[in-house]
C-alpha positions, 0 to 999 in steps of 0.5 A, spaced: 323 729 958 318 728 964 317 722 967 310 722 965 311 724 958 316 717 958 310 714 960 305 717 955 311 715 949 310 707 951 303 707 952 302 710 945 309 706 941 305 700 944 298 701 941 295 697 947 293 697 953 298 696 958 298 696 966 304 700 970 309 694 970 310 693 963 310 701 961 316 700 967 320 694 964 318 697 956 322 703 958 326 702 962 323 705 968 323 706 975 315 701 977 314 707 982 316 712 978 311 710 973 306 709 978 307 716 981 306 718 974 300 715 972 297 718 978 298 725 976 296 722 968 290 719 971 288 726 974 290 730 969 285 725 964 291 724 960 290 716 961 284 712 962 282 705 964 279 700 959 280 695 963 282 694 970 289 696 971 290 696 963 292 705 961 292 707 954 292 715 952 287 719 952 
């Protein structure tokens, strides 16, 4: 599973919006592999902000 596809699974498990180092510490991830993952979700349009510096899915 991709880095970025680990990121959209917390962000949809959880149900909330959440900034980049809960999704690390909720899956047990690498902080700046979360951050380069939610850059290229960001561009893709898979996440977007509700809030500043809080993601959910698109």
């Amino acid at each position: 599973m991709e880095i970025t596809d680990k990121v959209l699974e917390v962000l949809r498990t959880q149900g909330e919006p959440l900034n980049a180092g809960k999704i690390a510490e909720l899956g047990g991830l690498d902080r700046k592999e979360v951050d380069k993952a939610m850059t290229r979700l960001k561009k893709d349009g898979r996440i977007v902000s509700p809030k500043r510096c809080y993601w959910t899915p698109a």
